[in-house]
N, CA and C atoms as an extended XYZ file, in Angstrom:
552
Properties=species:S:1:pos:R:3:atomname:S:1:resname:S:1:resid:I:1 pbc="F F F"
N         0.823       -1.190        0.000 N   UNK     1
C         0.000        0.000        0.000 CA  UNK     1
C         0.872        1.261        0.000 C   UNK     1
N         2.056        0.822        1.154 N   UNK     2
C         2.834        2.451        1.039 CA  UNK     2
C         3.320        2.590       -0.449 C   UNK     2
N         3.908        1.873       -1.278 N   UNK     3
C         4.741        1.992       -2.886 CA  UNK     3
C         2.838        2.285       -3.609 C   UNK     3
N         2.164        1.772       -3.811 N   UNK     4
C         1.023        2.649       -3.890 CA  UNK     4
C         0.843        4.197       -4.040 C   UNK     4
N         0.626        4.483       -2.836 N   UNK     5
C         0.492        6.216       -2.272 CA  UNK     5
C         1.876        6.735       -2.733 C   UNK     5
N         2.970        6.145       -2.781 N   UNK     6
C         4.073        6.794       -3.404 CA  UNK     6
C         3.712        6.818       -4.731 C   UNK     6
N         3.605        6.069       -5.687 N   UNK     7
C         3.003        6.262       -7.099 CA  UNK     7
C         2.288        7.187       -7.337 C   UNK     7
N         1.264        7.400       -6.473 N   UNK     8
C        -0.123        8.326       -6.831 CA  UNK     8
C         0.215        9.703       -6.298 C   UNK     8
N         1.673       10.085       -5.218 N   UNK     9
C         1.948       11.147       -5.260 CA  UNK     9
C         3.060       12.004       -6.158 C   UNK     9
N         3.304       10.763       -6.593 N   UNK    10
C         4.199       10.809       -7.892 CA  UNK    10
C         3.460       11.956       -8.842 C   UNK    10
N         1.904       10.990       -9.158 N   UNK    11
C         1.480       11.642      -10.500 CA  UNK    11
C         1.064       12.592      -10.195 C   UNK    11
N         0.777       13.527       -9.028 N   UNK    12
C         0.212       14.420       -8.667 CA  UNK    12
C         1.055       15.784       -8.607 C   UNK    12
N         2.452       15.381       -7.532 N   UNK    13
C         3.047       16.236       -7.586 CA  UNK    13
C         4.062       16.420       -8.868 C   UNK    13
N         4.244       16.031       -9.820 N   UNK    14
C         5.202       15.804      -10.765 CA  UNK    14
C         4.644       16.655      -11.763 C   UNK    14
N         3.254       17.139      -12.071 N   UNK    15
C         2.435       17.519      -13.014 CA  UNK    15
C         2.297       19.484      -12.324 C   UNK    15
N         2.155       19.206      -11.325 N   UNK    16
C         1.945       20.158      -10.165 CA  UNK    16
C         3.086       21.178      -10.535 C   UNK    16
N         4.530       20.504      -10.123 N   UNK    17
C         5.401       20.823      -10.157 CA  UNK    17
C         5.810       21.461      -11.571 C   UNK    17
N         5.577       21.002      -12.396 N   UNK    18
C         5.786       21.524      -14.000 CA  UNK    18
C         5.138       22.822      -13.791 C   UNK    18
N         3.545       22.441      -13.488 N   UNK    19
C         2.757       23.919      -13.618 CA  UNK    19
C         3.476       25.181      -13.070 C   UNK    19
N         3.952       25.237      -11.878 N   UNK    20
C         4.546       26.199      -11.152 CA  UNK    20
C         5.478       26.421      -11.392 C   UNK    20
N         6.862       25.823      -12.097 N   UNK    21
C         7.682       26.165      -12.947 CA  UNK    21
C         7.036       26.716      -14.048 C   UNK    21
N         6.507       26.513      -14.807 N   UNK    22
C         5.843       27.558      -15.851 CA  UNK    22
C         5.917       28.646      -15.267 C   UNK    22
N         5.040       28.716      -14.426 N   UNK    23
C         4.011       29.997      -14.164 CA  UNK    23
C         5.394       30.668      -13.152 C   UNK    23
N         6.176       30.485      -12.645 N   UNK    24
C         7.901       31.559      -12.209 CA  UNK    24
C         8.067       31.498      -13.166 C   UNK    24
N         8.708       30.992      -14.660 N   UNK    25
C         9.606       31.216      -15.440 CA  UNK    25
C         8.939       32.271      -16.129 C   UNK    25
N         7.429       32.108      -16.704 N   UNK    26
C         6.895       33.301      -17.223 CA  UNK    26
C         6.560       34.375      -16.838 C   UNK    26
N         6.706       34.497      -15.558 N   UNK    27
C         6.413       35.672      -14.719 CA  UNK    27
C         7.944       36.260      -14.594 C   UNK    27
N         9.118       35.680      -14.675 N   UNK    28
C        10.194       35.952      -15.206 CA  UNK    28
C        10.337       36.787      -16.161 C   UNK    28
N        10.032       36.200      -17.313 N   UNK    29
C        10.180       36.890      -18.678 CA  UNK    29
C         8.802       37.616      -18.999 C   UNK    29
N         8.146       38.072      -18.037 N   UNK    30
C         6.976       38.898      -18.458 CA  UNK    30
C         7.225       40.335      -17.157 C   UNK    30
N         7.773       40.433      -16.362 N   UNK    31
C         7.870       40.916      -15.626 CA  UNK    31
C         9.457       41.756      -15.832 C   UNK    31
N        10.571       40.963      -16.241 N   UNK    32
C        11.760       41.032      -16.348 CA  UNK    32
C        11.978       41.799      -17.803 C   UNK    32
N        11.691       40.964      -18.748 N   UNK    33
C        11.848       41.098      -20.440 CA  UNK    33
C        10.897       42.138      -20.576 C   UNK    33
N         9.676       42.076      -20.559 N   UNK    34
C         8.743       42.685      -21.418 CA  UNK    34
C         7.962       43.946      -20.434 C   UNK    34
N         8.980       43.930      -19.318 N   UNK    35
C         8.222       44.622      -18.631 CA  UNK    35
C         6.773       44.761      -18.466 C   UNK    35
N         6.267       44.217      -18.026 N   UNK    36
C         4.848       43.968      -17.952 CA  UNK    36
C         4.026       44.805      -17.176 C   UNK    36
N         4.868       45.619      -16.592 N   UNK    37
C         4.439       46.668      -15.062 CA  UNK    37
C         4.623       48.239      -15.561 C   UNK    37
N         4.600       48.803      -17.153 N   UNK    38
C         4.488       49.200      -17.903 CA  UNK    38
C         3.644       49.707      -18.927 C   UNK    38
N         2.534       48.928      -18.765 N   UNK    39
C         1.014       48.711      -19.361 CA  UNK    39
C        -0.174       48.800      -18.388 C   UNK    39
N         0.517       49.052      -16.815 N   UNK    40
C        -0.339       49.722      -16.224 CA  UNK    40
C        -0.489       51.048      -16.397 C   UNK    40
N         0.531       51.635      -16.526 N   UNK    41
C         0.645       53.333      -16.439 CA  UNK    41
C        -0.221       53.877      -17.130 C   UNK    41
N        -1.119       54.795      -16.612 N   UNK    42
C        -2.192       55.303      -17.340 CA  UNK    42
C        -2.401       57.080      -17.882 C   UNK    42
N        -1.859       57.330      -19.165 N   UNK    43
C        -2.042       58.971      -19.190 CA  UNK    43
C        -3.155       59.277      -18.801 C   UNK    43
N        -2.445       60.959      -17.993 N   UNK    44
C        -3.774       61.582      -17.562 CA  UNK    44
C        -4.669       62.287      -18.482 C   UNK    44
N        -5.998       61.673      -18.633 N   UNK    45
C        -7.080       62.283      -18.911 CA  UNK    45
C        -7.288       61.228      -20.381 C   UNK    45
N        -6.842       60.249      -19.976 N   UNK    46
C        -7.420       58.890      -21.043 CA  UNK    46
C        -7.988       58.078      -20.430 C   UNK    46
N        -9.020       57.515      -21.113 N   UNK    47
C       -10.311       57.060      -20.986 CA  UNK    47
C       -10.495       55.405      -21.379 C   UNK    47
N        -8.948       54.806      -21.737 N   UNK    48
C        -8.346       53.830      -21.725 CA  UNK    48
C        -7.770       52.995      -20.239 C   UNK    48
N        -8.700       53.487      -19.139 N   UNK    49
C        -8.016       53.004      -17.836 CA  UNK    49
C        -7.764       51.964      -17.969 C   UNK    49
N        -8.987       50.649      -17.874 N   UNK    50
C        -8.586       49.084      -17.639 CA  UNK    50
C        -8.118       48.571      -19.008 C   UNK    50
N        -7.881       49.272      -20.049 N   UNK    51
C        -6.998       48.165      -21.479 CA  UNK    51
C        -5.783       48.091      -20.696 C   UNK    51
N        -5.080       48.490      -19.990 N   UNK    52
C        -3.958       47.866      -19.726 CA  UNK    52
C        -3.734       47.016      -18.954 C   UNK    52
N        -4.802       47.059      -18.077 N   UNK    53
C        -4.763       45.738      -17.299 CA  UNK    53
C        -5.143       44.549      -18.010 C   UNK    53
N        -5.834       44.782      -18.561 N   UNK    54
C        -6.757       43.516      -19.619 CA  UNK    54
C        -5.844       42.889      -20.596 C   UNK    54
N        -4.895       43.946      -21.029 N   UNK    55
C        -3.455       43.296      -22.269 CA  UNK    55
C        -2.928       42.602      -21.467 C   UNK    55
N        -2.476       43.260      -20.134 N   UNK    56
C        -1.142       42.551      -19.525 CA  UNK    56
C        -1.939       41.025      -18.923 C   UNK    56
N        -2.707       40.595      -18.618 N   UNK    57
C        -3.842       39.853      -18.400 CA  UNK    57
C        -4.046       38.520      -19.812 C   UNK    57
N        -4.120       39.330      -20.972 N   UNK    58
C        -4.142       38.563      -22.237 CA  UNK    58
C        -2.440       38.369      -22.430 C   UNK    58
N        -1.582       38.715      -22.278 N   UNK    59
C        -0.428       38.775      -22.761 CA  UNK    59
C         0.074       37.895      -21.665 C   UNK    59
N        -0.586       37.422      -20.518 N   UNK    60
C         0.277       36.319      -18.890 CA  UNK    60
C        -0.248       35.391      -19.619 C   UNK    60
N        -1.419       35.415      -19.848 N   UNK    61
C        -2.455       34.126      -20.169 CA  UNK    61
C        -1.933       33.730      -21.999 C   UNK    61
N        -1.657       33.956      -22.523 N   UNK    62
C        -0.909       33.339      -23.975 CA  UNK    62
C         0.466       32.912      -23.666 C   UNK    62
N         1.379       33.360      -23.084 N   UNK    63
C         2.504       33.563      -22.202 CA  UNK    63
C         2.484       32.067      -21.715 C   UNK    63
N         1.844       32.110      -20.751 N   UNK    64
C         1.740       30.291      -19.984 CA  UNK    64
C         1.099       29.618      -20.679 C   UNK    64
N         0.252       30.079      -21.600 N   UNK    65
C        -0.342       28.666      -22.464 CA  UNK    65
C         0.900       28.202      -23.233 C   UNK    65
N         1.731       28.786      -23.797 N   UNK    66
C         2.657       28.583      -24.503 CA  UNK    66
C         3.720       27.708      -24.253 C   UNK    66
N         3.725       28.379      -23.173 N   UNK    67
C         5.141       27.580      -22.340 CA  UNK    67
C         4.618       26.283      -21.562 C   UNK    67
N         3.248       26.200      -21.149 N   UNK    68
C         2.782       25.266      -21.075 CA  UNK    68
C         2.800       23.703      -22.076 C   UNK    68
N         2.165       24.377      -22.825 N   UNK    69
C         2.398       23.225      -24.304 CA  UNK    69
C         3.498       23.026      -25.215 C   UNK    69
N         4.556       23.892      -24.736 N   UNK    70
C         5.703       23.776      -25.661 CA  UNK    70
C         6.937       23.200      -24.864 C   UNK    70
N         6.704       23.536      -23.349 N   UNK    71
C         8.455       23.523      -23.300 CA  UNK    71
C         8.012       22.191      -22.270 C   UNK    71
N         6.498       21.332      -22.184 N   UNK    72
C         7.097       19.869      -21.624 CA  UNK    72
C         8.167       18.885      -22.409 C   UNK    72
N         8.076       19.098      -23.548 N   UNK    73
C         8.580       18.795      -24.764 CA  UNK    73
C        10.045       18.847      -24.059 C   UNK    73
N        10.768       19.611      -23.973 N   UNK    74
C        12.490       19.939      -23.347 CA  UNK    74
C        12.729       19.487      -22.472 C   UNK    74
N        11.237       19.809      -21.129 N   UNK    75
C        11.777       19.421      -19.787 CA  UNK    75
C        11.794       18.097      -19.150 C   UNK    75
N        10.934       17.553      -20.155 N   UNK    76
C         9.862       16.182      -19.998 CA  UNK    76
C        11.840       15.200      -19.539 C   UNK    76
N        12.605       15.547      -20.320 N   UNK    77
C        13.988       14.732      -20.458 CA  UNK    77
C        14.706       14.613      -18.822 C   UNK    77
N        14.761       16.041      -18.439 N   UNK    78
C        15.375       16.345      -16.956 CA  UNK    78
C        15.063       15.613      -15.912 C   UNK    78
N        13.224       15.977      -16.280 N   UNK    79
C        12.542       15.677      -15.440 CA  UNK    79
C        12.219       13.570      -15.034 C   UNK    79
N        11.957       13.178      -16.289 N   UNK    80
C        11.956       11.768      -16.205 CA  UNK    80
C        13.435       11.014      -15.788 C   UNK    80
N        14.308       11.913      -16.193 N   UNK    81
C        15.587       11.557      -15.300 CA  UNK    81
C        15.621       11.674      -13.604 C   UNK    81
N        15.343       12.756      -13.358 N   UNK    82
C        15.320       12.777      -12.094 CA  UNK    82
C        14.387       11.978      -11.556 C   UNK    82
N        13.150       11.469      -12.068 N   UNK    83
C        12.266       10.510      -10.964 CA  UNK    83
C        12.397        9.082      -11.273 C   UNK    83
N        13.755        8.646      -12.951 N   UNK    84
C        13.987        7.441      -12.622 CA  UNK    84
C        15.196        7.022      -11.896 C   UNK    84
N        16.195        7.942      -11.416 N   UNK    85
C        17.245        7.637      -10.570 CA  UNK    85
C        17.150        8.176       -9.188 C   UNK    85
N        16.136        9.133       -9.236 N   UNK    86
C        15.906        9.747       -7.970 CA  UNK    86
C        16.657       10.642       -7.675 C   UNK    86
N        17.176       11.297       -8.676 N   UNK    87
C        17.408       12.726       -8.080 CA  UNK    87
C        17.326       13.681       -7.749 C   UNK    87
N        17.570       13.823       -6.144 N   UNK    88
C        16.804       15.396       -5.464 CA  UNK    88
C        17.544       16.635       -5.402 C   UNK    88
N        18.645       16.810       -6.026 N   UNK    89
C        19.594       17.537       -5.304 CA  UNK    89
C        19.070       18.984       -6.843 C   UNK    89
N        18.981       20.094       -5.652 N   UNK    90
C        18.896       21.576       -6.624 CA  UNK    90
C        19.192       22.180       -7.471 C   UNK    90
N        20.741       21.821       -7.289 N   UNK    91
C        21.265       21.883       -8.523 CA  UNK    91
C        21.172       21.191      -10.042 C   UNK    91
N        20.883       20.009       -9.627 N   UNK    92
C        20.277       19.383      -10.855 CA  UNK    92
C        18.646       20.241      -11.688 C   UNK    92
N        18.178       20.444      -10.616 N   UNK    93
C        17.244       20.828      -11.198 CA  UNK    93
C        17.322       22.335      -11.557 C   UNK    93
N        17.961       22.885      -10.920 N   UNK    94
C        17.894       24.447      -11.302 CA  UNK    94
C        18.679       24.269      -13.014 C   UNK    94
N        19.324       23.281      -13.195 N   UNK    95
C        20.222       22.967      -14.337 CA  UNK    95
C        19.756       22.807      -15.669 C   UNK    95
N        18.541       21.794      -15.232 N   UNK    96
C        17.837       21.288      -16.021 CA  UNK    96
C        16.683       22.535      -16.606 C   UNK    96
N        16.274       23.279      -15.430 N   UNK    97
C        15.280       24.574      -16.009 CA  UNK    97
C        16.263       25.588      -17.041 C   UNK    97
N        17.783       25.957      -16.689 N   UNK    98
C        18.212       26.721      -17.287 CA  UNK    98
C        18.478       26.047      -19.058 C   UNK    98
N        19.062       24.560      -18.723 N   UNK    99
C        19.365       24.185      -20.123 CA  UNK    99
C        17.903       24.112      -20.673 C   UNK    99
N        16.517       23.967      -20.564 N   UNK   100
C        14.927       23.424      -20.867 CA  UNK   100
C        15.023       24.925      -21.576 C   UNK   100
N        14.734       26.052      -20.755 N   UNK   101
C        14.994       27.243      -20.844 CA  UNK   101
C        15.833       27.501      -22.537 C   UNK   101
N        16.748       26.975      -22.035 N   UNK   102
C        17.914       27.636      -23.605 CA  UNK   102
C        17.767       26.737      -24.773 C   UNK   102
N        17.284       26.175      -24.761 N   UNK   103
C        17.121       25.301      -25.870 CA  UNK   103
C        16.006       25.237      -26.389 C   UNK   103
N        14.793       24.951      -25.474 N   UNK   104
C        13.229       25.589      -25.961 CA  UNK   104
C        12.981       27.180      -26.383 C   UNK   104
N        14.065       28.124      -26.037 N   UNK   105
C        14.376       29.347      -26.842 CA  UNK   105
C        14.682       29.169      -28.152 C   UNK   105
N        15.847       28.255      -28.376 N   UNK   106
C        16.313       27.965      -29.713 CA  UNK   106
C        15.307       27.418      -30.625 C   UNK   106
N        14.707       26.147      -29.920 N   UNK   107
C        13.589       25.619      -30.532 CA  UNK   107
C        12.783       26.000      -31.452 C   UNK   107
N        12.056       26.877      -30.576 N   UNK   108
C        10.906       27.120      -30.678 CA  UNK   108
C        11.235       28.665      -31.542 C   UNK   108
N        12.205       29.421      -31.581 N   UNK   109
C        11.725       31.116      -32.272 CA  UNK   109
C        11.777       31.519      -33.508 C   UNK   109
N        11.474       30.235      -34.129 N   UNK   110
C        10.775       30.812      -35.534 CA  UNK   110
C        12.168       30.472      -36.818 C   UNK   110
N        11.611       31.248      -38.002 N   UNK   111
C        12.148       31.646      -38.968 CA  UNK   111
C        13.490       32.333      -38.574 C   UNK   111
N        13.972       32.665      -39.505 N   UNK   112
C        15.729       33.900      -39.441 CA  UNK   112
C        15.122       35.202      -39.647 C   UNK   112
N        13.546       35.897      -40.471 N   UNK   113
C        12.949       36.789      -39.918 CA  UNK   113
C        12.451       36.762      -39.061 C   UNK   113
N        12.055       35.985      -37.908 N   UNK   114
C        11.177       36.439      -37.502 CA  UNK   114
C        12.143       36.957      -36.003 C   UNK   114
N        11.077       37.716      -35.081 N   UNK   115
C        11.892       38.598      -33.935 CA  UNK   115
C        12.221       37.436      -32.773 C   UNK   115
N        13.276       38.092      -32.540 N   UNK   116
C        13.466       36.816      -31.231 CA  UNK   116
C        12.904       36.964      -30.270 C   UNK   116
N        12.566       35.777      -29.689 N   UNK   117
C        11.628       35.763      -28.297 CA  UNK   117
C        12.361       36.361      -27.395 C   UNK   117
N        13.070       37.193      -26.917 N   UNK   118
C        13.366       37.684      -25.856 CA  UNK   118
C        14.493       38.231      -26.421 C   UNK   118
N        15.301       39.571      -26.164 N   UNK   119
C        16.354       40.068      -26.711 CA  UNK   119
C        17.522       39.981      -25.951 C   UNK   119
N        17.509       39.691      -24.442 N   UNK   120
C        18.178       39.185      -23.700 CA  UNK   120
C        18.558       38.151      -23.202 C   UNK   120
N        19.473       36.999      -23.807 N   UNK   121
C        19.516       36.011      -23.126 CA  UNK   121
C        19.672       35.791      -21.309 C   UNK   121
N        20.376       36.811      -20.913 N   UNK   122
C        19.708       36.665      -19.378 CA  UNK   122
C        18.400       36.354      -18.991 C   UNK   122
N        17.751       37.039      -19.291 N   UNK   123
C        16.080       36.498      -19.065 CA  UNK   123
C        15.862       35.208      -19.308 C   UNK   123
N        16.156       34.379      -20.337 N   UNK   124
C        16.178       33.342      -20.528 CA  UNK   124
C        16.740       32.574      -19.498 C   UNK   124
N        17.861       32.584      -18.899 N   UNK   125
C        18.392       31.749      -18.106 CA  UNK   125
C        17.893       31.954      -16.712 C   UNK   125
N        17.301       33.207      -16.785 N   UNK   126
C        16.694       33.915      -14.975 CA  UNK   126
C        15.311       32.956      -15.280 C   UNK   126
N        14.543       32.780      -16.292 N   UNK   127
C        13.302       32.486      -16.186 CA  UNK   127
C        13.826       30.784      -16.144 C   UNK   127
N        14.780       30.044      -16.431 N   UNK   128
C        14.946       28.811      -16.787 CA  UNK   128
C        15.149       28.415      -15.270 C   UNK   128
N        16.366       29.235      -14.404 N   UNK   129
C        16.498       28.599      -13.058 CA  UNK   129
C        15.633       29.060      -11.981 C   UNK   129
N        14.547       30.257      -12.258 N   UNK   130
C        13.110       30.665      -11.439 CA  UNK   130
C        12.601       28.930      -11.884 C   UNK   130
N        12.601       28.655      -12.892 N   UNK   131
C        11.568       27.550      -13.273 CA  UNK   131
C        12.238       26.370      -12.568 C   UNK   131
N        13.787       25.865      -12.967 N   UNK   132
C        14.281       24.901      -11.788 CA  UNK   132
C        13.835       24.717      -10.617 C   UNK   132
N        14.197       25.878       -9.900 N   UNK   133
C        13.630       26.199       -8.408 CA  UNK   133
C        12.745       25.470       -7.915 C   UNK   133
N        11.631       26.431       -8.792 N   UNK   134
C        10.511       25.781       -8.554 CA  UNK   134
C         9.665       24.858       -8.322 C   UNK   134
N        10.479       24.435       -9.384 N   UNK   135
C        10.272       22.332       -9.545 CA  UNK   135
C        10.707       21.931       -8.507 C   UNK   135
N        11.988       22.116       -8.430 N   UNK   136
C        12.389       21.399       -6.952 CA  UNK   136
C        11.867       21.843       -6.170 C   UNK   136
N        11.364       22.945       -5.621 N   UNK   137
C        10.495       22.967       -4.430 CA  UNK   137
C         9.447       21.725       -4.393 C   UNK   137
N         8.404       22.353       -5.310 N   UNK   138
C         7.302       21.329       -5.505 CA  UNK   138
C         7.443       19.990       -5.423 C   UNK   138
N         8.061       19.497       -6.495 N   UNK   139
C         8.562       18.097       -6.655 CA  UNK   139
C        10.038       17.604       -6.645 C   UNK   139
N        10.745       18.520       -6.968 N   UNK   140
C        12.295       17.746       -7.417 CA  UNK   140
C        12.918       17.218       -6.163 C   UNK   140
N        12.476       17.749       -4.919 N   UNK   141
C        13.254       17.674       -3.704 CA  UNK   141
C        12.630       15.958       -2.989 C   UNK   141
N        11.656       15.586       -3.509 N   UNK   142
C        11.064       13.840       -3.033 CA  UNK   142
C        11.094       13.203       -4.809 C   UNK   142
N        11.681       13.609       -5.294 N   UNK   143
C        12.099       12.857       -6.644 CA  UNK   143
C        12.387       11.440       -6.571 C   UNK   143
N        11.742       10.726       -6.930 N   UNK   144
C        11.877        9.090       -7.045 CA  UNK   144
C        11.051        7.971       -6.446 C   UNK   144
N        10.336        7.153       -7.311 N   UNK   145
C         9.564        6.096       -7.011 CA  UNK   145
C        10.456        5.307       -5.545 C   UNK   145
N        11.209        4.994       -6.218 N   UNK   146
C        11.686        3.488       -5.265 CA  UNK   146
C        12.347        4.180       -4.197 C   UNK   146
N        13.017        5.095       -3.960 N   UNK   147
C        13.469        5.207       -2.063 CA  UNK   147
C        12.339        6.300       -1.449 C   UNK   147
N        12.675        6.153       -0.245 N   UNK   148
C        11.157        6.701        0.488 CA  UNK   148
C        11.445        7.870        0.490 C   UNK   148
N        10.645        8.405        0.284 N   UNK   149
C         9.963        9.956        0.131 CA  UNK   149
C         9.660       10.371        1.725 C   UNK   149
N        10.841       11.471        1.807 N   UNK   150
C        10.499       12.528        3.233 CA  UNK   150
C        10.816       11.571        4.294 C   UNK   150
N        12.100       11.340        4.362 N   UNK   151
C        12.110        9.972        5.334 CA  UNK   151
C        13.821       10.817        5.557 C   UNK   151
N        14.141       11.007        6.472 N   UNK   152
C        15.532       11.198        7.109 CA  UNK   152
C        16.092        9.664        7.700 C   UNK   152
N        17.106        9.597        7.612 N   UNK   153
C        17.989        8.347        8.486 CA  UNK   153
C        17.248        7.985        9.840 C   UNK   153
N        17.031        8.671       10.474 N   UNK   154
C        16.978        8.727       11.469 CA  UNK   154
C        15.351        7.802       11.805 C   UNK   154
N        14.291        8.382       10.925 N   UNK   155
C        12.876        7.849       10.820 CA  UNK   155
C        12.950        6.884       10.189 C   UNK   155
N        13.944        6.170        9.062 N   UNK   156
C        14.011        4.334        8.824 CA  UNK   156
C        14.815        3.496        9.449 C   UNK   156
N        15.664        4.299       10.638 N   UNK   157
C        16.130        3.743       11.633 CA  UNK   157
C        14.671        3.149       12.985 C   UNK   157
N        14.191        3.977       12.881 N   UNK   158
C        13.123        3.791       13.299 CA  UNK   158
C        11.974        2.924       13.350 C   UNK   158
N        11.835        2.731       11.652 N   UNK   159
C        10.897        1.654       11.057 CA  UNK   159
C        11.738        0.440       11.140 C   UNK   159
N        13.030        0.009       11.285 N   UNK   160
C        13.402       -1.033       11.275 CA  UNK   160
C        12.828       -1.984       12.630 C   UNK   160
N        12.973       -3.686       12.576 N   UNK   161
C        12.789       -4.046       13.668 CA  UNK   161
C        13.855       -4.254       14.434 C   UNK   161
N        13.203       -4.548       15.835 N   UNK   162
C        14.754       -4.216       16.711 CA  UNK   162
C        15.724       -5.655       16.267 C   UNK   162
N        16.448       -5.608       16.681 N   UNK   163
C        18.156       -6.937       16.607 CA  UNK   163
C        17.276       -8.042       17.083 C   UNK   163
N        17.494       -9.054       16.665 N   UNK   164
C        17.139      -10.488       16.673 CA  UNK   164
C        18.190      -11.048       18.736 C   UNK   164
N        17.433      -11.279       19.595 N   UNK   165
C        18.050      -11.437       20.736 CA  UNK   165
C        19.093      -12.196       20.344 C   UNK   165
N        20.383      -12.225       20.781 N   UNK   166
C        21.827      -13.066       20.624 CA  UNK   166
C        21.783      -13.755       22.091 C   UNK   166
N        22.521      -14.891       22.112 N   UNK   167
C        22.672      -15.594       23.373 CA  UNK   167
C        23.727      -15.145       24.083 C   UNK   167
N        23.263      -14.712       25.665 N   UNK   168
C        23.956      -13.806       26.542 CA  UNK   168
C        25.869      -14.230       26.325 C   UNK   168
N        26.435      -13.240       26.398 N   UNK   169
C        27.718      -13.413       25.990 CA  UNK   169
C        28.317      -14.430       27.789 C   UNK   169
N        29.141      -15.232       27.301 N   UNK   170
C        29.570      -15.833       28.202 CA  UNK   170
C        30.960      -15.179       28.846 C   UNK   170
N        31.294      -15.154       30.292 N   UNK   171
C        32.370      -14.796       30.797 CA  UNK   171
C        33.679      -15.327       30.417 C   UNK   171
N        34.745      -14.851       30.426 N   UNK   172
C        35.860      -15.783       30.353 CA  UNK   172
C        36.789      -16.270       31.204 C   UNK   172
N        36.289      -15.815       32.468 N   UNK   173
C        36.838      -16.153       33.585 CA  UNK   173
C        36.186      -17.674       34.480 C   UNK   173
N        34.996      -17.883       33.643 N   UNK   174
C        34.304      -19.054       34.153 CA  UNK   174
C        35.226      -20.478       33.856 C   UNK   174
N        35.421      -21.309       34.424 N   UNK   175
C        35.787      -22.906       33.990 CA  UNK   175
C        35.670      -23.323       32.996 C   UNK   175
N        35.710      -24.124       32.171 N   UNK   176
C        35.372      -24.836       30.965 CA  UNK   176
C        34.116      -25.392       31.614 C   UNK   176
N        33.212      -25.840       30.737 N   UNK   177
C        32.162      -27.161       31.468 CA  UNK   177
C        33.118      -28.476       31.347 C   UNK   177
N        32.615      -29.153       32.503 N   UNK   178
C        33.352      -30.550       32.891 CA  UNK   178
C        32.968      -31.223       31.860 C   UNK   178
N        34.211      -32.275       31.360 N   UNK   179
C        33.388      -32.972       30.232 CA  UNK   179
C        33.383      -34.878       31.269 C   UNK   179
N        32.581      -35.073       31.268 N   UNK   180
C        32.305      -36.309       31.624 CA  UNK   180
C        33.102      -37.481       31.089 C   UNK   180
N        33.341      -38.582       31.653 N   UNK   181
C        33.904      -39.705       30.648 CA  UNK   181
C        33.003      -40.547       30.352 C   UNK   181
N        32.822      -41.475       29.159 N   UNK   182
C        31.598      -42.083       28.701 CA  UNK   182
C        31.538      -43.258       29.694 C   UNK   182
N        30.218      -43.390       29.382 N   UNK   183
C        30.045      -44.683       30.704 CA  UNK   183
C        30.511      -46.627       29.910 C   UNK   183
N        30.531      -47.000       30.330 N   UNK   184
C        31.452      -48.339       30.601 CA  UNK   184
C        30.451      -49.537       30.369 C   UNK   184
């Protein structure tokens, strides 16, 4: 039953975890790149108040659909690595968002006309290891089916059963036992 509930938190948090890497990395490059906090500002005596909230609103929401449906494609590799060897460690994963990051840039931006998705490759790599992070918060940090999940040394020291009783240690100062002579 417990390898069970480990499976089923597998599929839960693993999916989870993607989402919320999205949603830092694009808030990264929407916040960072495109300034997004920019399209609030409202001239005085225009009658255009809420279009800017409503763009920046349409422009988050195309933003994560995108990166949603495009970059499992890159990360899907990192990620199935880390939950078939079980690796939890941050750096891996912050690694894996930055390379997912630089390569689903390359991927994905088009033609030799067309404009590049971001003009700064910094952003790219800020939104790739926001997105690492993330993952590992969520999921990367209990990464792996087969060893136990959220378990310190100390708590499967715990679950073990105690030592099998041994037969009391004998003195060495005692006699030999007498050995008898056979009978006649």
């Amino acid at each position: 039953m417990d390898n069970l509930a480990r499976l089923l938190l597998r599929f839960l948090l693993v999916p989870l975890g993607y989402l919320a890497a999205v949603m830092a990395g694009s808030a990264v490059i929407l916040i960072g790149e495109w300034r997004i906090g920019s399209l609030f500002e409202i001239p005085e005596g225009s009658e255009t108040a809420g279009l800017g909230a409503l763009v920046a609103i349409v422009v988050a929401a195309t933003v994560v659909a995108l990166l949603v449906l495009l970059m499992w494609l890159v990360a899907a590799v990192g990620i199935l690595f880390s939950e078939a060897f079980a690796v939890r460690s941050w750096m891996f994963h912050a690694a894996n968002g930055v390379v997912s990051a630089l390569i689903g840039a390359q991927l994905f931006a088009g033609g030799p006309d067309a404009p590049p998705v971001t003009g700064d490759p910094f952003y790219i790599v800020a939104a790739g290891l926001a997105a690492g992070l993330t993952y590992w918060l969520v999921a990367g940090s209990t990464a792996g089916f087969f060893k136990p999940i959220l378990q310190s040394p100390a708590e499967r020291a715990a679950r073990l059963p105690p030592p099998a009783s041994s037969p009391a240690p004998s003195r060495t100062d005692d006699p030999p036992p007498a050995v008898l002579p056979p009978p006649q």
